[in-house]
N, CA, C and O atoms as CSV, one atom per row, in Angstrom:
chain,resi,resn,atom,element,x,y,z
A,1,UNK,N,N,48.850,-25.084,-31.828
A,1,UNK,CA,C,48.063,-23.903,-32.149
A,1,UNK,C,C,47.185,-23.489,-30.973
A,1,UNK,O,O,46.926,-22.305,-30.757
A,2,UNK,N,N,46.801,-24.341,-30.332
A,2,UNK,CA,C,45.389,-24.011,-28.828
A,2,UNK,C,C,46.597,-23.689,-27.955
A,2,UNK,O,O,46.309,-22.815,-27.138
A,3,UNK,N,N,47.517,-24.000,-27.890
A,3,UNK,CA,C,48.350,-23.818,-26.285
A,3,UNK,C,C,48.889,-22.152,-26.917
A,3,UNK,O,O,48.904,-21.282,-26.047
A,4,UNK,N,N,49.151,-21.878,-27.800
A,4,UNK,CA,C,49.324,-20.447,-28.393
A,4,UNK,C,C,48.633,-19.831,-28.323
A,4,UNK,O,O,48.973,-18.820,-27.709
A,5,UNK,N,N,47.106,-19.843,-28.847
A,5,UNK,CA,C,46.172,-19.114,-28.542
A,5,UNK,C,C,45.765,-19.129,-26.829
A,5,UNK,O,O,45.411,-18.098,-26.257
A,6,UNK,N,N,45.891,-20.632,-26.039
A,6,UNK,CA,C,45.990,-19.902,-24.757
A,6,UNK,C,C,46.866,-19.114,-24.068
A,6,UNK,O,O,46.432,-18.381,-23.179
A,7,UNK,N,N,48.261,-19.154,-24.384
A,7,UNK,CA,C,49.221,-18.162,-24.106
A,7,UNK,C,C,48.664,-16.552,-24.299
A,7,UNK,O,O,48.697,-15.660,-23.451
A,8,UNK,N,N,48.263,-16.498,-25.373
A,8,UNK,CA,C,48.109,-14.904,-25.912
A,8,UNK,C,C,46.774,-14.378,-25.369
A,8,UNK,O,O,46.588,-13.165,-25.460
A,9,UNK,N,N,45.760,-15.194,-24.779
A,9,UNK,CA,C,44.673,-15.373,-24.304
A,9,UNK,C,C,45.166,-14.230,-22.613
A,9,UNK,O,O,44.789,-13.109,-22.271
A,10,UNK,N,N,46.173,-15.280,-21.932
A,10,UNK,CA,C,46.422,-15.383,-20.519
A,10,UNK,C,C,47.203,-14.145,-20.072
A,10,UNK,O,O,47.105,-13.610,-18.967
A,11,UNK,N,N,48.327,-13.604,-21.508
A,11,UNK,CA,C,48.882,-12.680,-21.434
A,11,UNK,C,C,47.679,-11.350,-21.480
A,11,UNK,O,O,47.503,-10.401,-20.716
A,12,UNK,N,N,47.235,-11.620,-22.273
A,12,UNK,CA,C,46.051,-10.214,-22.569
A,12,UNK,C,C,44.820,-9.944,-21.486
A,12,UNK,O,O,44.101,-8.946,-21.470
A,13,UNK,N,N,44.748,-11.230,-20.466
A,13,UNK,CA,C,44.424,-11.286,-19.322
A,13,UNK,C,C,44.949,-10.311,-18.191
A,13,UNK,O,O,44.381,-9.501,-17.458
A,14,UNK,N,N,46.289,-10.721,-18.348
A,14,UNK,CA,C,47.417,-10.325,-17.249
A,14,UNK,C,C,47.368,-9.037,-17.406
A,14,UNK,O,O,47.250,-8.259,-16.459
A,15,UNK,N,N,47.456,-8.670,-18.679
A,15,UNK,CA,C,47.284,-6.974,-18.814
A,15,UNK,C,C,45.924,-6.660,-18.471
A,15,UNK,O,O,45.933,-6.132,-17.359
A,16,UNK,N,N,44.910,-6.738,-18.874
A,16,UNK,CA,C,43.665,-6.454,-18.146
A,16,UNK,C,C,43.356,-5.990,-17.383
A,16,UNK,O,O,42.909,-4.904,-17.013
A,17,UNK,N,N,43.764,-7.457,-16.883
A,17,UNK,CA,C,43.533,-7.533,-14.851
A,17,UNK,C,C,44.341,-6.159,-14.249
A,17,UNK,O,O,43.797,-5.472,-13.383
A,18,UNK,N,N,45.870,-5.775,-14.858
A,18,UNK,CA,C,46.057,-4.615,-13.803
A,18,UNK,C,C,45.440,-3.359,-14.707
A,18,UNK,O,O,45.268,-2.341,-14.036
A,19,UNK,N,N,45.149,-3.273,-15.828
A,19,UNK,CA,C,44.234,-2.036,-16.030
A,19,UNK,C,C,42.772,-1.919,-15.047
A,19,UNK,O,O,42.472,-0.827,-14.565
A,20,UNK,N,N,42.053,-2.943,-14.849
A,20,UNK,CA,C,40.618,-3.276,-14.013
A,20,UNK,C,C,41.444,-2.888,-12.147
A,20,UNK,O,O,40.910,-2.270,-11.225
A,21,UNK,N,N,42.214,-3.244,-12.165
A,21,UNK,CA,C,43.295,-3.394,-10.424
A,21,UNK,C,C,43.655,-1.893,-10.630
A,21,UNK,O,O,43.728,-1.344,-9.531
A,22,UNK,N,N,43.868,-1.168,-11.511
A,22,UNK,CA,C,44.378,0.256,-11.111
A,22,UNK,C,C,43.053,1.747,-11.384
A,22,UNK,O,O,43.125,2.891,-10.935
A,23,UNK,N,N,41.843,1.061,-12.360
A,23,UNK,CA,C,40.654,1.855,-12.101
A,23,UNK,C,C,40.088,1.223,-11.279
A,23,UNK,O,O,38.942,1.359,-11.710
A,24,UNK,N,N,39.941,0.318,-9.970
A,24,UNK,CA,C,39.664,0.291,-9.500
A,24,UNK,C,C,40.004,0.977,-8.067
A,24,UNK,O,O,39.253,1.264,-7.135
A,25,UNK,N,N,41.323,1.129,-8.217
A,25,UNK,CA,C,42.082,1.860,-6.994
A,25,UNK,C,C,41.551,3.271,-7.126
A,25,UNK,O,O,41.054,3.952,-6.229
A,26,UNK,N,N,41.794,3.688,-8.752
A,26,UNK,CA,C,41.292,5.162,-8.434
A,26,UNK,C,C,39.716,5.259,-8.052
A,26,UNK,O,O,39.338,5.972,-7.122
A,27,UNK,N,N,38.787,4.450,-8.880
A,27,UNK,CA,C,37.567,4.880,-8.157
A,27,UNK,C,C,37.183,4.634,-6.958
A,27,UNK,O,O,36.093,5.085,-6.606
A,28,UNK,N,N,38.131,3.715,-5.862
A,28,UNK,CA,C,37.685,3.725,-4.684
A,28,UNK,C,C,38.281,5.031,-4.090
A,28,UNK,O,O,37.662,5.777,-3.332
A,29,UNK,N,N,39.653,5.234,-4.554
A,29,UNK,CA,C,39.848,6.729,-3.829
A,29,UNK,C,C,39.093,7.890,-4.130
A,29,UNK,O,O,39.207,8.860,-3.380
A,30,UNK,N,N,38.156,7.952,-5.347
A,30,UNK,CA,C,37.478,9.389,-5.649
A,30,UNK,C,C,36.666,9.104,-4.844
A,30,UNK,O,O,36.576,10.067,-4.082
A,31,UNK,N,N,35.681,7.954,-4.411
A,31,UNK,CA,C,34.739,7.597,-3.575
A,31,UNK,C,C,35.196,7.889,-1.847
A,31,UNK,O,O,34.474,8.562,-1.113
A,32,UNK,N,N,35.927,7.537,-1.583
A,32,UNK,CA,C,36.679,7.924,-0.141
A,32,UNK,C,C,37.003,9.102,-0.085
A,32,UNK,O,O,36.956,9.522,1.071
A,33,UNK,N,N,37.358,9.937,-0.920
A,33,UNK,CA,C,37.656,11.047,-0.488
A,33,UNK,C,C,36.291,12.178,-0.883
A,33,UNK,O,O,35.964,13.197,-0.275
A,34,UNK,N,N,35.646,11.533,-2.176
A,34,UNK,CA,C,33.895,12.447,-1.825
A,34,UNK,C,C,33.209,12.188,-0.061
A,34,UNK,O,O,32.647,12.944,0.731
A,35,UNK,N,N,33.613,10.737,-0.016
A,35,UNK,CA,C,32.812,10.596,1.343
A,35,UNK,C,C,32.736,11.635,2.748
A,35,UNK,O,O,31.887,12.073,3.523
A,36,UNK,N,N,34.722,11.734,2.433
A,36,UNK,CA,C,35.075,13.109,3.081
A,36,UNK,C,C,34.466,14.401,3.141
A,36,UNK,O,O,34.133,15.018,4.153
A,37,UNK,N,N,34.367,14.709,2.055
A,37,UNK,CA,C,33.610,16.012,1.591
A,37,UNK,C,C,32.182,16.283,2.216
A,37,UNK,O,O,31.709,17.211,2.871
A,38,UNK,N,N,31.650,14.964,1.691
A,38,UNK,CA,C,30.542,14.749,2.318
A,38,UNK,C,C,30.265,15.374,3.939
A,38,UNK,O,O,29.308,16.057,4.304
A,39,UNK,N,N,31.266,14.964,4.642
A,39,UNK,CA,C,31.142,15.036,5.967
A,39,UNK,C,C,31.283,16.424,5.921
A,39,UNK,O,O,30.235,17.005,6.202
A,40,UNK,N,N,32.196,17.123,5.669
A,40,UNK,CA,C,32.760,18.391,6.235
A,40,UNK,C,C,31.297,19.285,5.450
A,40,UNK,O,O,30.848,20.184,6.161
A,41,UNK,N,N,30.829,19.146,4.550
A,41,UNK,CA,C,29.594,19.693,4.246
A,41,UNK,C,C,28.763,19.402,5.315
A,41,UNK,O,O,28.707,20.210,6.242
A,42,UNK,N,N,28.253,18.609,5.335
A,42,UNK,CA,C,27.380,18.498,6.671
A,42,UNK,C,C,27.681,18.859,7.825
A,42,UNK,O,O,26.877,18.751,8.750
A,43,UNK,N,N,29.080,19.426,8.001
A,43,UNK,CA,C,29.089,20.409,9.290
A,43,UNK,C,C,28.753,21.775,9.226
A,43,UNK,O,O,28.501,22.420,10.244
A,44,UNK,N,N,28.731,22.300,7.985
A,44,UNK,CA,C,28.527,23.572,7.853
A,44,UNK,C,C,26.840,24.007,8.670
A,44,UNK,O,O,26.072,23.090,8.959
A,45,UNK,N,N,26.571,25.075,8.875
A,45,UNK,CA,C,25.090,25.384,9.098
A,45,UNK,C,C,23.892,25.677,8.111
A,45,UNK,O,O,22.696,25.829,8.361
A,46,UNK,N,N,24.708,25.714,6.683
A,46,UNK,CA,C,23.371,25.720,6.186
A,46,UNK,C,C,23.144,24.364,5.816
A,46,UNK,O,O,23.925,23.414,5.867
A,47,UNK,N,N,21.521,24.431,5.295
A,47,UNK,CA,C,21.021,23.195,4.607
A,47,UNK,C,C,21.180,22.888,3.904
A,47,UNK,O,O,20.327,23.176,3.063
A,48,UNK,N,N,22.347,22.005,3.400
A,48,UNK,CA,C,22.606,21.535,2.206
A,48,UNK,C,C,22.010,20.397,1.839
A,48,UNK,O,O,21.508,20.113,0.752
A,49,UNK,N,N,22.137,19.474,3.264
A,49,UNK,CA,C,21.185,18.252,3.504
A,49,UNK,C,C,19.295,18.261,2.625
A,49,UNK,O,O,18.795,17.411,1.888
A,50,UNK,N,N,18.964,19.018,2.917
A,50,UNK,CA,C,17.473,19.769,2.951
A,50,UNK,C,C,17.620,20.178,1.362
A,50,UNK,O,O,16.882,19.486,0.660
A,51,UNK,N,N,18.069,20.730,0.943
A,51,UNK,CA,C,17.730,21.042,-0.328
A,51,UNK,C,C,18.152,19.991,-1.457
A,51,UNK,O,O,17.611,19.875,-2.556
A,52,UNK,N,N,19.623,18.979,-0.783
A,52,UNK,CA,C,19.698,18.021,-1.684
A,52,UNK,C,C,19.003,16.988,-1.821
A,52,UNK,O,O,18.875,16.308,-2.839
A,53,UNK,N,N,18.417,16.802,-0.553
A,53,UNK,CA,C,16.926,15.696,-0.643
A,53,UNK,C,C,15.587,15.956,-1.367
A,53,UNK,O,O,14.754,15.228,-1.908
A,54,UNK,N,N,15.752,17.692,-1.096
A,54,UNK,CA,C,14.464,17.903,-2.175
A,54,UNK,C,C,14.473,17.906,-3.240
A,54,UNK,O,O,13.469,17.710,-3.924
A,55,UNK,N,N,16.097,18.228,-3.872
A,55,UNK,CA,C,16.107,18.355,-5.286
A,55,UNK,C,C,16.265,16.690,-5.804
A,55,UNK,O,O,16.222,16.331,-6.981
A,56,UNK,N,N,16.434,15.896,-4.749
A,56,UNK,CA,C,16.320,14.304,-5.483
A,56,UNK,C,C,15.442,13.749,-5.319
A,56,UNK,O,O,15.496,12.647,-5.865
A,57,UNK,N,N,14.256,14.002,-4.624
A,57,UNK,CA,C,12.782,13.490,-4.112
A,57,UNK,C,C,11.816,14.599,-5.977
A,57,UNK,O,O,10.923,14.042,-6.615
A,58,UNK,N,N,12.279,15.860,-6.316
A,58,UNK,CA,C,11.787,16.120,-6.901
A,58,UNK,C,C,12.368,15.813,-8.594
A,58,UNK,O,O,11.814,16.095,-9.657
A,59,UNK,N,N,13.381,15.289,-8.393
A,59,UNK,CA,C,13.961,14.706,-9.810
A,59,UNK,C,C,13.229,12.995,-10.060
A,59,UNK,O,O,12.868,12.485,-11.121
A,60,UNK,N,N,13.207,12.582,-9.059
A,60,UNK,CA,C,13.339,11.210,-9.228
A,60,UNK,C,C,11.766,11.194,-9.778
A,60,UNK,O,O,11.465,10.368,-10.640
A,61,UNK,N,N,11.046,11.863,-9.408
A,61,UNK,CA,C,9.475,12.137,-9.235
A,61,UNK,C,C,9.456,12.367,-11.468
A,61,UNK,O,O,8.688,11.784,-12.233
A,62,UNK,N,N,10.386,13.209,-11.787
A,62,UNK,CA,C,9.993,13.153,-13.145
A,62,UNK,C,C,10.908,11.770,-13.875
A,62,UNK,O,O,10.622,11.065,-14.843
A,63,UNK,N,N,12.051,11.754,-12.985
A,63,UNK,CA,C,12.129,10.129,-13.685
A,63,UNK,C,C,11.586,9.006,-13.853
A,63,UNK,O,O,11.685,8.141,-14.724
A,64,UNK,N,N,10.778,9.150,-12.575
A,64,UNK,CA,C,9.491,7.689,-12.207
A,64,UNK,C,C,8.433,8.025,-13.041
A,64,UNK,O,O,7.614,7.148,-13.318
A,65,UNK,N,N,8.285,9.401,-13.590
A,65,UNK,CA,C,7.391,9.892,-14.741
A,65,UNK,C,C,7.326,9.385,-16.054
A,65,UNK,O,O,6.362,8.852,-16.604
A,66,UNK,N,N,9.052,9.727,-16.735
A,66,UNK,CA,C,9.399,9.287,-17.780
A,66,UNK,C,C,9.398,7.441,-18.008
A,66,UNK,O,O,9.292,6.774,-19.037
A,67,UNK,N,N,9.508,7.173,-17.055
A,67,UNK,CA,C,9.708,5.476,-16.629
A,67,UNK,C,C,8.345,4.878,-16.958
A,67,UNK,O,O,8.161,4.026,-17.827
A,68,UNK,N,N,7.191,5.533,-15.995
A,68,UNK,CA,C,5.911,4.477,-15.917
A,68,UNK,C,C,5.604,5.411,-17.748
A,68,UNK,O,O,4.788,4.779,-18.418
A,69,UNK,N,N,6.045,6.446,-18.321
A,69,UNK,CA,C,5.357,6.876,-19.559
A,69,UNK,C,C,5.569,5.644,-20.338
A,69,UNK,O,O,4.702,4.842,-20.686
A,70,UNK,N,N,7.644,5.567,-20.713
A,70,UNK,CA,C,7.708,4.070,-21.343
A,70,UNK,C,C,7.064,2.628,-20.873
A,70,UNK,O,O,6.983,1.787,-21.768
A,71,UNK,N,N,6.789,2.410,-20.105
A,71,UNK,CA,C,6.549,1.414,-19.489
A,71,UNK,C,C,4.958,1.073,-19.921
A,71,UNK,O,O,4.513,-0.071,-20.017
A,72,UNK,N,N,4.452,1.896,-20.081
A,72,UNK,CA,C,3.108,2.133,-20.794
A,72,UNK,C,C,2.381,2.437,-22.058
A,72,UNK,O,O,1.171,2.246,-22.175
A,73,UNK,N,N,3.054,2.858,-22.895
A,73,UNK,CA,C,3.549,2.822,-23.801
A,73,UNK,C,C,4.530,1.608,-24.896
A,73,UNK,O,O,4.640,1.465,-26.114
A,74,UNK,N,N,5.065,0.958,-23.763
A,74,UNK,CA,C,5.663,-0.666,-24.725
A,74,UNK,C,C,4.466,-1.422,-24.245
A,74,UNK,O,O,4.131,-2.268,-25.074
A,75,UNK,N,N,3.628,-1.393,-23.063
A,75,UNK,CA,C,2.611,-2.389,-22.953
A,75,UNK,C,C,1.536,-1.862,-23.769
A,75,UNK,O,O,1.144,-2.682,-24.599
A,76,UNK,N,N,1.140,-1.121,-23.782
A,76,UNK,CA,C,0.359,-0.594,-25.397
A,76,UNK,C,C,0.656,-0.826,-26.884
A,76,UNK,O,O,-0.117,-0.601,-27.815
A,77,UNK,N,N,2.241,-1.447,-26.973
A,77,UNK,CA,C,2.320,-1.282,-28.199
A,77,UNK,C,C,2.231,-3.013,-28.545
A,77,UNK,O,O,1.817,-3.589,-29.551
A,78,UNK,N,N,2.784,-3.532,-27.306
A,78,UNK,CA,C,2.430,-5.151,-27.419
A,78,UNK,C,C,0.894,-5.568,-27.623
A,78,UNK,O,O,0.477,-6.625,-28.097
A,79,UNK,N,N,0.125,-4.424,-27.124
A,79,UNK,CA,C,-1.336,-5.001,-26.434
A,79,UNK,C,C,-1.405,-5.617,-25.641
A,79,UNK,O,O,-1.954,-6.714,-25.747
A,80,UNK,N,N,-0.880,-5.180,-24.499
A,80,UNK,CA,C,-1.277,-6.180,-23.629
A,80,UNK,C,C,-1.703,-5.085,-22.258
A,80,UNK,O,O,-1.067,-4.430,-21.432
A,81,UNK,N,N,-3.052,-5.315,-22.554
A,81,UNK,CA,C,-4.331,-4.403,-21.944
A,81,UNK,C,C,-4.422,-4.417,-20.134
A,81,UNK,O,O,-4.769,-3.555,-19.327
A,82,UNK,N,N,-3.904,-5.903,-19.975
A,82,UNK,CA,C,-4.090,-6.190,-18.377
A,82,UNK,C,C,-2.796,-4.963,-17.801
A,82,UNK,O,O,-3.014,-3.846,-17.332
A,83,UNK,N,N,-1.506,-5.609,-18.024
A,83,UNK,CA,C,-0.290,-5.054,-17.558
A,83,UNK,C,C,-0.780,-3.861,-17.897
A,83,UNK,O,O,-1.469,-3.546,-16.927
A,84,UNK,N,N,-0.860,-2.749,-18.932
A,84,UNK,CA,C,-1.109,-1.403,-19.211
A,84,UNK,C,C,-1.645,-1.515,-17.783
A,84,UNK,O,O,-0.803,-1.782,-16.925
A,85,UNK,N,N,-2.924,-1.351,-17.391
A,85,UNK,CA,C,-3.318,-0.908,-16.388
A,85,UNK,C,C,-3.216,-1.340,-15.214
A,85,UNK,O,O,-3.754,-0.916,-14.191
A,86,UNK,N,N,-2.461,-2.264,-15.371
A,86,UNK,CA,C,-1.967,-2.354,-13.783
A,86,UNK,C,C,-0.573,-1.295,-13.673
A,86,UNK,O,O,-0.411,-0.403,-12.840
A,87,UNK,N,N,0.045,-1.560,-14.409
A,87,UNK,CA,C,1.095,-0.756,-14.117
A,87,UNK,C,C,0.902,1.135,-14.545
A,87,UNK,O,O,1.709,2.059,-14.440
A,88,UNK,N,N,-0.309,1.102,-14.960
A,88,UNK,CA,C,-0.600,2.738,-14.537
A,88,UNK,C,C,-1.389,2.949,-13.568
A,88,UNK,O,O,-1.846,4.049,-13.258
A,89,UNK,N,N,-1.614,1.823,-12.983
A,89,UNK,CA,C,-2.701,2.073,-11.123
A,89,UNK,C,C,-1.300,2.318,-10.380
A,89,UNK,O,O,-1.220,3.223,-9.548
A,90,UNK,N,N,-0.440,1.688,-10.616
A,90,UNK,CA,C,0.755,0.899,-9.712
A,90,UNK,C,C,1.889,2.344,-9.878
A,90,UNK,O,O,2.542,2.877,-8.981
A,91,UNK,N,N,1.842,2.613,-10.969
A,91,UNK,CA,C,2.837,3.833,-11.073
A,91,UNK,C,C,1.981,4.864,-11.096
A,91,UNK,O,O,2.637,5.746,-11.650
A,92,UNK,N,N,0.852,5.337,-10.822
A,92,UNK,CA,C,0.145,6.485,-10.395
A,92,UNK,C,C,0.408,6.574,-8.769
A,92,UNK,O,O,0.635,7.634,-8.186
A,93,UNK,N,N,0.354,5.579,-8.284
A,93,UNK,CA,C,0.223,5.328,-6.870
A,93,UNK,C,C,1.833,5.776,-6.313
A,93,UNK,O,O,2.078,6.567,-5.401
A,94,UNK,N,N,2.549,5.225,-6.924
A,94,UNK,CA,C,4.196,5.072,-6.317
A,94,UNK,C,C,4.559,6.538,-6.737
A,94,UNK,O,O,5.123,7.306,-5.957
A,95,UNK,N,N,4.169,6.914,-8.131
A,95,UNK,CA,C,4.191,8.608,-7.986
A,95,UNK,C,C,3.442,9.873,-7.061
A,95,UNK,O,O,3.574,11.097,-7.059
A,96,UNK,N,N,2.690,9.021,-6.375
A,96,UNK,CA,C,1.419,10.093,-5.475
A,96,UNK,C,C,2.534,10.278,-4.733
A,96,UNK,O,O,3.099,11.361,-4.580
A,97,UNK,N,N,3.049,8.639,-4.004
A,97,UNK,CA,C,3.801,8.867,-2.715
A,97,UNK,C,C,4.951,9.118,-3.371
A,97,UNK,O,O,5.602,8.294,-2.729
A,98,UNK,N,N,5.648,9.518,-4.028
A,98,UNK,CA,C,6.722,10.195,-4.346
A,98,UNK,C,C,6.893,11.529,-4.407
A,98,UNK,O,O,7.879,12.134,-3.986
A,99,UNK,N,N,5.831,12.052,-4.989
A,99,UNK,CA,C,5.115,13.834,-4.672
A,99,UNK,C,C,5.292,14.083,-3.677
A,99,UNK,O,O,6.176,14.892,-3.394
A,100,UNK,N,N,4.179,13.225,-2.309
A,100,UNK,CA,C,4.026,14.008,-1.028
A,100,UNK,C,C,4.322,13.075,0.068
A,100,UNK,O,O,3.354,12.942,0.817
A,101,UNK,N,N,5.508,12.287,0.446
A,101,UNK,CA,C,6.222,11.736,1.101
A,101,UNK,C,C,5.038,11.548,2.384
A,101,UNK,O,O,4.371,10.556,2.682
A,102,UNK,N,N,5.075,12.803,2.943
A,102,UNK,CA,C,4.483,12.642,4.417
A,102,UNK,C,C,2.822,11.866,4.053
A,102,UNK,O,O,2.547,10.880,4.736
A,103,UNK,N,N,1.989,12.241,3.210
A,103,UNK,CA,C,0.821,11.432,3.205
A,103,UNK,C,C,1.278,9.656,3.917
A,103,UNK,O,O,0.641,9.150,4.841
A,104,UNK,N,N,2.339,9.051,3.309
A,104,UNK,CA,C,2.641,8.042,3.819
A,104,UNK,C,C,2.885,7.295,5.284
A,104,UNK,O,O,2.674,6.163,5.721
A,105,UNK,N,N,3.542,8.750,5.904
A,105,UNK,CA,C,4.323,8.651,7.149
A,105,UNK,C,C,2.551,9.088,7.716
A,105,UNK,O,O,2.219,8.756,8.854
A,106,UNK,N,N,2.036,9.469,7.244
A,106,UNK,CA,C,0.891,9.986,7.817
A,106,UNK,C,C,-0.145,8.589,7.976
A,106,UNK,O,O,-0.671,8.344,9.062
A,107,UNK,N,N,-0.391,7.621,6.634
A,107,UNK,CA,C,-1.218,6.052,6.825
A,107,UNK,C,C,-0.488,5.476,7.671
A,107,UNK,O,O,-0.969,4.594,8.383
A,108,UNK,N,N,1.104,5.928,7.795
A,108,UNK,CA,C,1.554,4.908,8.727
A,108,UNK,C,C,1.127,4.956,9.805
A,108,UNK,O,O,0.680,3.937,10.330
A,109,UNK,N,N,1.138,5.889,10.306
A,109,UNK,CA,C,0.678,6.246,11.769
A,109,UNK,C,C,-0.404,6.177,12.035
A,109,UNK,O,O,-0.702,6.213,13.229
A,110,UNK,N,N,-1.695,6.018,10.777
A,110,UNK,CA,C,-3.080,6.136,11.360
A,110,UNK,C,C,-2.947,3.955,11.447
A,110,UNK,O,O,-3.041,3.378,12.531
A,111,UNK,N,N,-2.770,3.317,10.340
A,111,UNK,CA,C,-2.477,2.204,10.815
A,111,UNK,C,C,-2.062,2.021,12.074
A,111,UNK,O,O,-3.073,1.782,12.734
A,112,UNK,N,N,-1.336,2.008,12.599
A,112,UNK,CA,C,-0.196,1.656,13.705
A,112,UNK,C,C,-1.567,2.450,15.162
A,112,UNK,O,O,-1.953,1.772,16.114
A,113,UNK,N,N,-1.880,3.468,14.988
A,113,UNK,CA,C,-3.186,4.060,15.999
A,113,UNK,C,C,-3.849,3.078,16.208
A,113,UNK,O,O,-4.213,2.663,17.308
A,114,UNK,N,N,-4.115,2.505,14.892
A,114,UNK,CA,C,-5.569,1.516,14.376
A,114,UNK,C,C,-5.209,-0.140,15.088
A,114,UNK,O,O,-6.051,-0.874,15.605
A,115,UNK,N,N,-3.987,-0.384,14.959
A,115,UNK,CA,C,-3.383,-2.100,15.185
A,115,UNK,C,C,-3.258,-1.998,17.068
A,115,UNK,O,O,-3.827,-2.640,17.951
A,116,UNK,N,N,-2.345,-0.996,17.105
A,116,UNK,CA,C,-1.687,-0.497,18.401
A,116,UNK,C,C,-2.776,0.273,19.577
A,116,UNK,O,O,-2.587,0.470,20.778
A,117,UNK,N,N,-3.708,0.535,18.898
A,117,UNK,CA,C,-4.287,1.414,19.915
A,117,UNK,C,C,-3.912,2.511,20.235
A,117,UNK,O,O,-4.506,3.134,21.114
């Protein structure tokens, strides 16, 4: 009875494995050939670059929104008073610099003035 059930086990394996072996072929080719795309967009002259960074610097900004909301919200519902506010100092902060990028590039440089001379 076990050497049967491993048979039918090994067979249903075998099939598997080339269903997992043939979506894997296709999603590496949709991936290789977006990569393509990729490129030949970025030769064009307009900014595609530029507006797709802004529109993901300004999405991610309401996802890191929706994120620290839950995140604050389950530590409220546990009570647990410390984490709540650390993680709304911590995700106020990571959302500032997510807003206005350059403020950052901007401490960096006053640091680095400050260490470096």
């Amino acid at each position: 009875m076990l050497a049967k059930l491993k048979s039918a086990y090994d067979k249903l394996m075998r099939k598997e494995g080339k269903i997992y072996r043939v979506m894997m072929m296709v999603s590496c080719s949709i991936f290789l050939f977006m990569a393509h795309t990729n490129v030949v967009l970025a030769a064009e002259s307009t900014n595609y670059g530029k507006k797709a960074g802004e529109w993901v610097l300004e999405n991610l900004f309401w996802f890191g929104l929706v994120a620290l909301a839950i995140a604050l919200f389950k530590c409220l519902l546990s009570r647990a008073w410390v984490p709540a506010i650390i993680t709304g100092v911590a995700g106020a902060i990571i959302l500032y610099f997510m807003q206005d990028p350059e403020k950052l590039a901007d401490i960096g440089e006053k640091i680095a003035t400050t260490v470096f001379g």
